[in-house]
mmCIF file as gemmi writes it, N, C-alpha and C atoms, coordinates in Angstrom:
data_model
loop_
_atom_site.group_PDB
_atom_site.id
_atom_site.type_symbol
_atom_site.label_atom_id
_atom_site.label_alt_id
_atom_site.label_comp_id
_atom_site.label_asym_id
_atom_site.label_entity_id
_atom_site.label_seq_id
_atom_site.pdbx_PDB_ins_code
_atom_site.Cartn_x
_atom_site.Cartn_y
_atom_site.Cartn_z
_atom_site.occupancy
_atom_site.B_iso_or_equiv
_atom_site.pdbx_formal_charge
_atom_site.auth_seq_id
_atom_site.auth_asym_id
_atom_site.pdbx_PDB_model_num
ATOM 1 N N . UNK Axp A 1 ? 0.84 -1.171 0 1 0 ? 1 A 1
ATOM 2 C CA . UNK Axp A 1 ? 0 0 0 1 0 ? 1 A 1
ATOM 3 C C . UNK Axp A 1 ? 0.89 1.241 0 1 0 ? 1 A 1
ATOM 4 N N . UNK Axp A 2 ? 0.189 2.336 -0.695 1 0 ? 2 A 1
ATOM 5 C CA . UNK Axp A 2 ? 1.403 3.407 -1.033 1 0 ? 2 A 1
ATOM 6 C C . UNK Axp A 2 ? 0.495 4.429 0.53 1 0 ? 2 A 1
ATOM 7 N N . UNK Axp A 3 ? 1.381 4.953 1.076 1 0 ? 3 A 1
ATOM 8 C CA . UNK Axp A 3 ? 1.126 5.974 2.033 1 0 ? 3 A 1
ATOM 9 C C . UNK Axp A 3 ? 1.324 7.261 1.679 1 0 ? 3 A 1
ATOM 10 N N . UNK Axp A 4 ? 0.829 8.316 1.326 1 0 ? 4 A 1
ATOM 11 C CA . UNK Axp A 4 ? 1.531 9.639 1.076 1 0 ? 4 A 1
ATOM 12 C C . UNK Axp A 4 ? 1.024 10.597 2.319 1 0 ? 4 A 1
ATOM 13 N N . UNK Axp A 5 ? 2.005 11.64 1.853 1 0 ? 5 A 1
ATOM 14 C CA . UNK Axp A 5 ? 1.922 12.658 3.135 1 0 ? 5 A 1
ATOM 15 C C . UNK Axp A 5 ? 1.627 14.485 2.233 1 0 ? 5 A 1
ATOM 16 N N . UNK Axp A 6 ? 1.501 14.945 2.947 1 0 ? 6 A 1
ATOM 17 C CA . UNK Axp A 6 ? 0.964 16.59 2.032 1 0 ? 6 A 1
ATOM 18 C C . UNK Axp A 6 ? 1.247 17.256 3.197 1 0 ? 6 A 1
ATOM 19 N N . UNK Axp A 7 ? 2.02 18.069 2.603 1 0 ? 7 A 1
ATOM 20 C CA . UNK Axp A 7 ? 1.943 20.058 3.461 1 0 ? 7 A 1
ATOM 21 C C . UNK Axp A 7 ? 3.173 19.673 4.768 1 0 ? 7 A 1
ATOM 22 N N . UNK Axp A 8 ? 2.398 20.213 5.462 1 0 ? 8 A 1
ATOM 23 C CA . UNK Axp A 8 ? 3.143 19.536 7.019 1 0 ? 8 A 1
ATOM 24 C C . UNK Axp A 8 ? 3.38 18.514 8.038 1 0 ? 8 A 1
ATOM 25 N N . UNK Axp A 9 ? 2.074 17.691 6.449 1 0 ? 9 A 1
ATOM 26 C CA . UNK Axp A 9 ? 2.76 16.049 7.454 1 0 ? 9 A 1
ATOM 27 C C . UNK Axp A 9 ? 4.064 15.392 6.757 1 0 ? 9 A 1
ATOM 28 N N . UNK Axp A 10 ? 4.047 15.761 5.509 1 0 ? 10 A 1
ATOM 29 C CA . UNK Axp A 10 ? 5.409 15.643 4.793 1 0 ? 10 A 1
ATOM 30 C C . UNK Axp A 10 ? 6.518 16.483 5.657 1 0 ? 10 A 1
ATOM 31 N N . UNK Axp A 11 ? 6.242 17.27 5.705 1 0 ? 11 A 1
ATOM 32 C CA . UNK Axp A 11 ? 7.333 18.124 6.777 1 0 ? 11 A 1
ATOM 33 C C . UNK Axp A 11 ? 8.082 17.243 7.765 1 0 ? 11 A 1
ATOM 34 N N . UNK Axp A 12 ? 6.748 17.393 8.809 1 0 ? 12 A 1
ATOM 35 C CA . UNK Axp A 12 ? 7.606 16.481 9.775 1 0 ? 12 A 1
ATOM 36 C C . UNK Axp A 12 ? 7.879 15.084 9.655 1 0 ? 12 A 1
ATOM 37 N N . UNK Axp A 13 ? 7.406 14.441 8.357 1 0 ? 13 A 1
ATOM 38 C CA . UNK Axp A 13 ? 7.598 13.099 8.71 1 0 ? 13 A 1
ATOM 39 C C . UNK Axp A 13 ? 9.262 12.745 7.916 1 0 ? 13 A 1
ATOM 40 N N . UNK Axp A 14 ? 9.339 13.915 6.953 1 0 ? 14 A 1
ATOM 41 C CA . UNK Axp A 14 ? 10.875 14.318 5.886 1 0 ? 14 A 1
ATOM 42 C C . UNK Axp A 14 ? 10.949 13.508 4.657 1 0 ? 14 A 1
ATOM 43 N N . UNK Axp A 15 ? 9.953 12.747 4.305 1 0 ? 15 A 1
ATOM 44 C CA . UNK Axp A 15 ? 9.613 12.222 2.626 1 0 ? 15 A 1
ATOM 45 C C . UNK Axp A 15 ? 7.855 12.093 2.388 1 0 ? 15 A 1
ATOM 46 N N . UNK Axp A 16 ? 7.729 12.17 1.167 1 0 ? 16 A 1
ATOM 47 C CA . UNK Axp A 16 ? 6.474 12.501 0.961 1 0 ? 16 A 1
ATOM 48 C C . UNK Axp A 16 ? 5.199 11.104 0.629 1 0 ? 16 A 1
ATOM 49 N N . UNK Axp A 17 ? 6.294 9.956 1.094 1 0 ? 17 A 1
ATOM 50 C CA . UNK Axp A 17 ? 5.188 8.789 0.875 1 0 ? 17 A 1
ATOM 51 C C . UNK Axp A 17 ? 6.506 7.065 1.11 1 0 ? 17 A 1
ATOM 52 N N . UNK Axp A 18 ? 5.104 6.694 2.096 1 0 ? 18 A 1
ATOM 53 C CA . UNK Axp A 18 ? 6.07 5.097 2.116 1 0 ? 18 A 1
ATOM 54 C C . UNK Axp A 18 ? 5.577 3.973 1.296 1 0 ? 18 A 1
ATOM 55 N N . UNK Axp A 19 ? 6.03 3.179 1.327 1 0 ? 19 A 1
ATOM 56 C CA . UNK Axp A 19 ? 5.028 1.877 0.741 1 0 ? 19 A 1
ATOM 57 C C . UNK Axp A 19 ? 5.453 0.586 1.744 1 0 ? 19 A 1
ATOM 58 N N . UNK Axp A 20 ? 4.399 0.137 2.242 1 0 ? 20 A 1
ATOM 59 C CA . UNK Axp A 20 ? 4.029 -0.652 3.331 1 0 ? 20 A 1
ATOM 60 C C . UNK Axp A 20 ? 2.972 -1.755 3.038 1 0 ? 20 A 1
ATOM 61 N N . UNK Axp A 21 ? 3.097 -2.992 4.094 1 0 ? 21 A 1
ATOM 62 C CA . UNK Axp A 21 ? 3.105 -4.104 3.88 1 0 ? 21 A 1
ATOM 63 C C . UNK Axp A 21 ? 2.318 -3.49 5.183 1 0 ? 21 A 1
ATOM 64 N N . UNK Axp A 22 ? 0.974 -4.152 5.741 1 0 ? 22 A 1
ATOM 65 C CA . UNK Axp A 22 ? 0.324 -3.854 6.488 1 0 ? 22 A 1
ATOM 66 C C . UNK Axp A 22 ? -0.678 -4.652 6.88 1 0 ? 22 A 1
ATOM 67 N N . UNK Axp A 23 ? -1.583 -4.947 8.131 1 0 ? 23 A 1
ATOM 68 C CA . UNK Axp A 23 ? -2.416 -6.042 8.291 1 0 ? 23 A 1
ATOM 69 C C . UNK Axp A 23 ? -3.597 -5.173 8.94 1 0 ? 23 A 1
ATOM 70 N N . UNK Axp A 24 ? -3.509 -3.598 8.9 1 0 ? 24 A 1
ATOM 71 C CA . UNK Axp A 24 ? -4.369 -2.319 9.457 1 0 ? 24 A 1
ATOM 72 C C . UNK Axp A 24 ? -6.095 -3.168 8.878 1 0 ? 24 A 1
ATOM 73 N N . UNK Axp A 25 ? -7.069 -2.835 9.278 1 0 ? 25 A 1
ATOM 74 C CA . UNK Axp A 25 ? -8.248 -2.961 9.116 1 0 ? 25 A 1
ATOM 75 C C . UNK Axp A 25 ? -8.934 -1.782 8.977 1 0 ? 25 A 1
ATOM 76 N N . UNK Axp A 26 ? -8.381 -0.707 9.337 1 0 ? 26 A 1
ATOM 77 C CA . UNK Axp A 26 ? -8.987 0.732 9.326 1 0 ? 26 A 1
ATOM 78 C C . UNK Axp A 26 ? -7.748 2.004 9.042 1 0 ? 26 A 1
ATOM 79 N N . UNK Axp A 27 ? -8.036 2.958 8.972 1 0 ? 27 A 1
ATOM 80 C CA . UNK Axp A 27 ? -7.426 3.699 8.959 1 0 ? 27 A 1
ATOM 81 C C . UNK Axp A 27 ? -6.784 4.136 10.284 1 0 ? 27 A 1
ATOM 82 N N . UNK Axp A 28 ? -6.948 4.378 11.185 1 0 ? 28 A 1
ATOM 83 C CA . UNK Axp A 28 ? -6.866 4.728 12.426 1 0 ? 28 A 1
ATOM 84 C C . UNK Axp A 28 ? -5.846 3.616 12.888 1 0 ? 28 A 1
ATOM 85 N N . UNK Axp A 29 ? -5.974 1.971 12.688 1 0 ? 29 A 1
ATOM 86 C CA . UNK Axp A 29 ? -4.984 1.183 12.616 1 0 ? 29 A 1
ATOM 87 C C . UNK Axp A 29 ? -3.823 1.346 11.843 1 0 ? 29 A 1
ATOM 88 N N . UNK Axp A 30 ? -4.313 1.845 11.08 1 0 ? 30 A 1
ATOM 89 C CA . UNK Axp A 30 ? -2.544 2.217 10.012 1 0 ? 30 A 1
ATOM 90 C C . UNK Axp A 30 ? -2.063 3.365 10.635 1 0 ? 30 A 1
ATOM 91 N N . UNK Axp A 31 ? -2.8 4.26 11.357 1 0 ? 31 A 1
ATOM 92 C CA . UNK Axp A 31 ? -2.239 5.573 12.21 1 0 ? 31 A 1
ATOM 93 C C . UNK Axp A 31 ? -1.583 4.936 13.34 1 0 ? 31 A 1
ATOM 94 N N . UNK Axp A 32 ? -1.855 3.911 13.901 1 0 ? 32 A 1
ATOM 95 C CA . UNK Axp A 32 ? -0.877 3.578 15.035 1 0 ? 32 A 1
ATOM 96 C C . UNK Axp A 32 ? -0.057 2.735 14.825 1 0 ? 32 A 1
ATOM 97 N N . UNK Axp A 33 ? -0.047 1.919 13.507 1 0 ? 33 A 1
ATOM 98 C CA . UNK Axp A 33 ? 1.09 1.331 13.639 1 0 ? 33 A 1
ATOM 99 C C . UNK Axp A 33 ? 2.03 2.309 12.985 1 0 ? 33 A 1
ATOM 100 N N . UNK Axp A 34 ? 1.894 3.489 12.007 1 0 ? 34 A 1
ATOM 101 C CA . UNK Axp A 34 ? 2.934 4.634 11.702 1 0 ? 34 A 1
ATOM 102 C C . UNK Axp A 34 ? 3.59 4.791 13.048 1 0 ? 34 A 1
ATOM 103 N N . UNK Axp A 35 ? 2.669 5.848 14.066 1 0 ? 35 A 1
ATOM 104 C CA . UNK Axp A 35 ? 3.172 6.207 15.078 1 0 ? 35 A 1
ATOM 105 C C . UNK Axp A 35 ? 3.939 4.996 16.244 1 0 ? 35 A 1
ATOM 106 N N . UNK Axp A 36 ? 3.87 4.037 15.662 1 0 ? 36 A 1
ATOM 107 C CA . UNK Axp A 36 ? 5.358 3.35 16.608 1 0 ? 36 A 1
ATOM 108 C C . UNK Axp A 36 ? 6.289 3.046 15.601 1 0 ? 36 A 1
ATOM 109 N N . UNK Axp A 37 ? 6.421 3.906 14.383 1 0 ? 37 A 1
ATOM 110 C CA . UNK Axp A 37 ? 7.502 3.335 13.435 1 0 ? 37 A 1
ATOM 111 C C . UNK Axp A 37 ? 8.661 4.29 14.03 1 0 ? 37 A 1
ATOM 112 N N . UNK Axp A 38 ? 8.39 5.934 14.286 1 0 ? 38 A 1
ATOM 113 C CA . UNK Axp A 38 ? 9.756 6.868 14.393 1 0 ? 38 A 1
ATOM 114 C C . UNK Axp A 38 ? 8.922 7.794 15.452 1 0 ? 38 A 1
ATOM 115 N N . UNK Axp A 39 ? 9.326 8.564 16.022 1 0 ? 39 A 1
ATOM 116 C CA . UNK Axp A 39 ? 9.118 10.151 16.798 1 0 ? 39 A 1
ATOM 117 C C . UNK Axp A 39 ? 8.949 10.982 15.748 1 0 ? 39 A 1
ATOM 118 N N . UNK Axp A 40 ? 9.083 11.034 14.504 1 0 ? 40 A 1
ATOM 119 C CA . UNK Axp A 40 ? 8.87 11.741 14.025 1 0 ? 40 A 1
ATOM 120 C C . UNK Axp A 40 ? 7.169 11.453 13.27 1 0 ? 40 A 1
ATOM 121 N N . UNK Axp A 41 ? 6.958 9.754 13.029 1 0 ? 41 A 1
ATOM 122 C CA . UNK Axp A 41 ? 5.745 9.19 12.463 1 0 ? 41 A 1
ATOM 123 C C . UNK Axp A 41 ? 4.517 10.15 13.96 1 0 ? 41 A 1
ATOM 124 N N . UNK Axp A 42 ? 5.109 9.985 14.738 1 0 ? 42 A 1
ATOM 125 C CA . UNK Axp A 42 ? 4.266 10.366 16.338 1 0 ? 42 A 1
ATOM 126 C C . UNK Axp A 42 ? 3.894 11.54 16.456 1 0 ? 42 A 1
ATOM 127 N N . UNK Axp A 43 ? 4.622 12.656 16.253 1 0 ? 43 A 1
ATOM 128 C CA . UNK Axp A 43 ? 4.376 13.77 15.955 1 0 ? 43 A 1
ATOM 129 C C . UNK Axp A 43 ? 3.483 14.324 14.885 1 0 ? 43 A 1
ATOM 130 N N . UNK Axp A 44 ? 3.864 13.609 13.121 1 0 ? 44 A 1
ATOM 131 C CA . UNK Axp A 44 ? 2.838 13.8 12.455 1 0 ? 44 A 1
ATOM 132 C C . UNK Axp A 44 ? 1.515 13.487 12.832 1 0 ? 44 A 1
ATOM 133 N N . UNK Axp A 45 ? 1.167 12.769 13.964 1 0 ? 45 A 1
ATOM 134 C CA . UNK Axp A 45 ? -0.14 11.962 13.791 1 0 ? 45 A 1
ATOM 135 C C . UNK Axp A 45 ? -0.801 12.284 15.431 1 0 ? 45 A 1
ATOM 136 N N . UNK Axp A 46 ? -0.044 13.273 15.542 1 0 ? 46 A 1
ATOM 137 C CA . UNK Axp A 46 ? -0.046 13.372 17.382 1 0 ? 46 A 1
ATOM 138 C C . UNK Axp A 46 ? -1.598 14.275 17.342 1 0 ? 46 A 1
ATOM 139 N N . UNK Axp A 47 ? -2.046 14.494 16.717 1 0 ? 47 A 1
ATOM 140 C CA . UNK Axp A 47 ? -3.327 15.182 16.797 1 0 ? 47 A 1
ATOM 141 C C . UNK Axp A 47 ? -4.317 15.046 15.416 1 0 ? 47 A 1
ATOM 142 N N . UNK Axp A 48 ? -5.425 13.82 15.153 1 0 ? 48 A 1
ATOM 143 C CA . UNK Axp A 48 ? -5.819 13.803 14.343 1 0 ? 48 A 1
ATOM 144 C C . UNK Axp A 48 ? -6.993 14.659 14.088 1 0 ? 48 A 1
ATOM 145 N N . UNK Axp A 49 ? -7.161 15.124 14.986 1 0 ? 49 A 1
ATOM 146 C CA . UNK Axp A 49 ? -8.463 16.456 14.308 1 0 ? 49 A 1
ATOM 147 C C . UNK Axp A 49 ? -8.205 17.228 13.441 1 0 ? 49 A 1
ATOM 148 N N . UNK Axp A 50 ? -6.414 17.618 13.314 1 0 ? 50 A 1
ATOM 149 C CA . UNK Axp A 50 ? -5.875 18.417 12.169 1 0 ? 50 A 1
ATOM 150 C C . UNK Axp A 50 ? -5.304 17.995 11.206 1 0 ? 50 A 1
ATOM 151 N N . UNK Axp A 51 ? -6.128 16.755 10.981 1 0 ? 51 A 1
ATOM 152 C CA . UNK Axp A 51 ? -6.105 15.637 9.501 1 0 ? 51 A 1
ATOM 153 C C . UNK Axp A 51 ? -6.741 15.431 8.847 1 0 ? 51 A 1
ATOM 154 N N . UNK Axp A 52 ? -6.489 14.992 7.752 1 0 ? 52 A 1
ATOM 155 C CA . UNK Axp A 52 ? -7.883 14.862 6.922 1 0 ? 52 A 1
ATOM 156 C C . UNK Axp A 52 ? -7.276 13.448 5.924 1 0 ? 52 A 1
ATOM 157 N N . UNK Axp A 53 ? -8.147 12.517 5.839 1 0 ? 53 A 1
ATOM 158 C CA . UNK Axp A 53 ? -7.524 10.75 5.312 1 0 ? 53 A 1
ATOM 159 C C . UNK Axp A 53 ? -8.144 10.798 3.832 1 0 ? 53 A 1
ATOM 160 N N . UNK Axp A 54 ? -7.551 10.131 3.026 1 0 ? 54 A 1
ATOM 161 C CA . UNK Axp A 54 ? -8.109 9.7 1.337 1 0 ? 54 A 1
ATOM 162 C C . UNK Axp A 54 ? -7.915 8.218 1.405 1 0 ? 54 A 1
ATOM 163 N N . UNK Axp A 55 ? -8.824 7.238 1.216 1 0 ? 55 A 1
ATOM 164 C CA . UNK Axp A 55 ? -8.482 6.286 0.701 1 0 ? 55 A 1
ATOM 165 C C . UNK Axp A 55 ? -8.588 6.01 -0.923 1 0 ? 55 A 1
ATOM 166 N N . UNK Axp A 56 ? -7.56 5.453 -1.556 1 0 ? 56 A 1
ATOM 167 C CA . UNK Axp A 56 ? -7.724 5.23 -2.878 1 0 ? 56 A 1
ATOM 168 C C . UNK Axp A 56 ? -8.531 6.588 -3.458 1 0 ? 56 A 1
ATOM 169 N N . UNK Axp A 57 ? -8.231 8.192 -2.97 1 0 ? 57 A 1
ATOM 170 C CA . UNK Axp A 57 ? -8.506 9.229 -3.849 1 0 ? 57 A 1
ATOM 171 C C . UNK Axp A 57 ? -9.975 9.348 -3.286 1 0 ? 57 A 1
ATOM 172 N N . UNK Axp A 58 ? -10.529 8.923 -2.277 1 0 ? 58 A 1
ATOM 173 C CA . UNK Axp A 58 ? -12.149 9.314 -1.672 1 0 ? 58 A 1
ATOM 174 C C . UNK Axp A 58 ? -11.407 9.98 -0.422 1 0 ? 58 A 1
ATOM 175 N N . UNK Axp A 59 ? -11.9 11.427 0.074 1 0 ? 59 A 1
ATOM 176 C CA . UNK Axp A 59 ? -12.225 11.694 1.544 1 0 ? 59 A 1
ATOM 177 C C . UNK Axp A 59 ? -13.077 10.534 2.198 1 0 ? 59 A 1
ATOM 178 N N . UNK Axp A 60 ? -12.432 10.513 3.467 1 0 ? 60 A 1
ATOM 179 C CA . UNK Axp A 60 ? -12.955 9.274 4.438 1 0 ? 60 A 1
ATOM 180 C C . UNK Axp A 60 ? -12.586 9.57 5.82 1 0 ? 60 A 1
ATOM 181 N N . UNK Axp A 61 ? -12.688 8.827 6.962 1 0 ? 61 A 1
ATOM 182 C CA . UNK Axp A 61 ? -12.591 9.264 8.249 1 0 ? 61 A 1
ATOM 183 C C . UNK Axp A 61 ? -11.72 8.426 8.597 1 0 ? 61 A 1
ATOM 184 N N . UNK Axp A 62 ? -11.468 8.687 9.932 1 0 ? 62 A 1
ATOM 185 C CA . UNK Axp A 62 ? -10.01 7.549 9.972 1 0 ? 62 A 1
ATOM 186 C C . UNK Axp A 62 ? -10.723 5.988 10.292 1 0 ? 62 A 1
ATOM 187 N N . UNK Axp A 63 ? -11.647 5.562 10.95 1 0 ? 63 A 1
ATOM 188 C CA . UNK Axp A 63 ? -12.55 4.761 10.836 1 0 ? 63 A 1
ATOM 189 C C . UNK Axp A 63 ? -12.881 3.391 9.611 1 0 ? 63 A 1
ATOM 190 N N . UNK Axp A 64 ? -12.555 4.352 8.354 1 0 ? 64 A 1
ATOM 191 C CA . UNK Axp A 64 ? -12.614 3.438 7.403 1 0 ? 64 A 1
ATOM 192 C C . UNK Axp A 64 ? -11.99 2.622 6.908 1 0 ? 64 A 1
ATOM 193 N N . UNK Axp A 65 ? -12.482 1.296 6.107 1 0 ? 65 A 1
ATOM 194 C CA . UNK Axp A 65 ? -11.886 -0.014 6.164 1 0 ? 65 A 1
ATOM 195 C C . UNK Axp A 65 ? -10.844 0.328 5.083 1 0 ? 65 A 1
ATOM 196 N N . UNK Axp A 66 ? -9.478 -0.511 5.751 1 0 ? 66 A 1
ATOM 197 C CA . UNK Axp A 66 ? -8.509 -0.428 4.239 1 0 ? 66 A 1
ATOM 198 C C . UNK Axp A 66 ? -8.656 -1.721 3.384 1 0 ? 66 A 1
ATOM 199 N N . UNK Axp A 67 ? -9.768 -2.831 3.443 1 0 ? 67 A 1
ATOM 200 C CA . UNK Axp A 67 ? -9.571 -4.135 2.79 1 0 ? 67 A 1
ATOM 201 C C . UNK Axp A 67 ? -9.519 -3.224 1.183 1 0 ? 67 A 1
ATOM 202 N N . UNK Axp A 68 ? -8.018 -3.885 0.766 1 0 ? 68 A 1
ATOM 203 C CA . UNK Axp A 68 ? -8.343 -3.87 -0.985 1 0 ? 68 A 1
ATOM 204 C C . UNK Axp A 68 ? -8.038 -2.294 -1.14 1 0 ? 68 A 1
ATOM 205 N N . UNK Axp A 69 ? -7.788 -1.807 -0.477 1 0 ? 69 A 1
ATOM 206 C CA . UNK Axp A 69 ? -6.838 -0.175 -0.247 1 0 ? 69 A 1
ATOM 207 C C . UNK Axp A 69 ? -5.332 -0.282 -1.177 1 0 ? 69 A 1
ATOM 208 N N . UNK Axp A 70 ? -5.328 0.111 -2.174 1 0 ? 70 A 1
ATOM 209 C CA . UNK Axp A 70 ? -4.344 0.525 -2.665 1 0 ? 70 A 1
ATOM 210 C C . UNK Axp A 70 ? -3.235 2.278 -1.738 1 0 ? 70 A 1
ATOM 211 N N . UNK Axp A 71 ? -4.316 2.825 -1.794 1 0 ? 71 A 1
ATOM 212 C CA . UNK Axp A 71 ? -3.376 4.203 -1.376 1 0 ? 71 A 1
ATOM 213 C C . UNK Axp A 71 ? -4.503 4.633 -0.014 1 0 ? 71 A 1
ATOM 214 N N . UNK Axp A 72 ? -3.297 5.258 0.721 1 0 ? 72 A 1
ATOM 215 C CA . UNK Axp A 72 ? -3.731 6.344 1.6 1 0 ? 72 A 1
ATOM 216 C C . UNK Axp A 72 ? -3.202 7.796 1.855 1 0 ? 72 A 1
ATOM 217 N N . UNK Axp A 73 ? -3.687 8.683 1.858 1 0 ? 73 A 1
ATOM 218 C CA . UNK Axp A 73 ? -3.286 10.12 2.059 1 0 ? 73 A 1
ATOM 219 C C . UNK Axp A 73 ? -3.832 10.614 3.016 1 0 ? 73 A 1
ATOM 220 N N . UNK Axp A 74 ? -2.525 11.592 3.669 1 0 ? 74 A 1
ATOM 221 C CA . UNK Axp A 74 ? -3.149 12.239 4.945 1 0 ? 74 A 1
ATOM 222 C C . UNK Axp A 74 ? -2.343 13.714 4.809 1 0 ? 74 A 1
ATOM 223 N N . UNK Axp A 75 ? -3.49 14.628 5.025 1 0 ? 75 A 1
ATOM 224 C CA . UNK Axp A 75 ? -3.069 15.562 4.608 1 0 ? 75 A 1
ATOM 225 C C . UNK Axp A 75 ? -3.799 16.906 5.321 1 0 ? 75 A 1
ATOM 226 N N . UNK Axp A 76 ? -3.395 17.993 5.784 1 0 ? 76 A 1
ATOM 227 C CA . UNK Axp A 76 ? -4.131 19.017 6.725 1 0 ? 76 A 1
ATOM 228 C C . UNK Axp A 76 ? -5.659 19.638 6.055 1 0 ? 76 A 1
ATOM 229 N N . UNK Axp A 77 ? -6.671 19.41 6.757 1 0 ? 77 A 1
ATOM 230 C CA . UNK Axp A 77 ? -8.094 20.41 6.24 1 0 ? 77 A 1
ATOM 231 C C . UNK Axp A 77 ? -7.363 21.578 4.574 1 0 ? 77 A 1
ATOM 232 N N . UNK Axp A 78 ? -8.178 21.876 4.22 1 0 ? 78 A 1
ATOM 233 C CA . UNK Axp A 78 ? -7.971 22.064 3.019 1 0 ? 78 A 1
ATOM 234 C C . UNK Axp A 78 ? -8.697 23.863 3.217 1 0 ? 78 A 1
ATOM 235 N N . UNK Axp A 79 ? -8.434 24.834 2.578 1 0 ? 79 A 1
ATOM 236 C CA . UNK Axp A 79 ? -9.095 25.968 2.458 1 0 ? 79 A 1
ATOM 237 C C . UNK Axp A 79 ? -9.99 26.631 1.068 1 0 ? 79 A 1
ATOM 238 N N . UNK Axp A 80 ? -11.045 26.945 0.901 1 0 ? 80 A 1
ATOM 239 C CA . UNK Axp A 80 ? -11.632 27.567 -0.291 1 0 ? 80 A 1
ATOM 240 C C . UNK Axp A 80 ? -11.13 28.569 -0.432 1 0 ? 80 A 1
ATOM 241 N N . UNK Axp A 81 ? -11.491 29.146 -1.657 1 0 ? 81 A 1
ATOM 242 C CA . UNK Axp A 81 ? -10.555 30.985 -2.123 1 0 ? 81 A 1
ATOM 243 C C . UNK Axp A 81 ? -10.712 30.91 -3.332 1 0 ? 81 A 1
């Protein structure tokens, strides 16, 4: 599964996407097994209210199932203009 990152979770995490071998059932499961990969995975993920998840290119909540998940993106609320 490809993982990518956007804005300032790329920041702190210092590359913009992993690819991972994973047994997550949800999203929120793939958030904790990141956050015991580095201090830096911990920090990106240290507050998910100021996240926002894509599976396979859909907005979704962290809640949702990854069966058959090709990609995930996590990336900060977004602004209109």
């Amino acid at each position: 599964m490809d993982v990518l990152y956007f804005a300032w979770v790329r920041e702190r995490i210092g590359h913009p996407k992993d690819k991972l071998e994973t047994g997550a059932a949800t999203v929120r499961d793939l958030v904790e097994e990141l956050r015991g990969l580095e201090e830096r995975y911990e920090a990106a993920f240290a507050d998910l209210d100021a996240l926002r998840v894509a599976v396979d290119q859909e907005l979704t909540d962290f809640d949702a199932p990854l069966a058959g998940a090709r990609e995930v993106a996590f990336f900060p609320p977004m602004t209109g203009g």
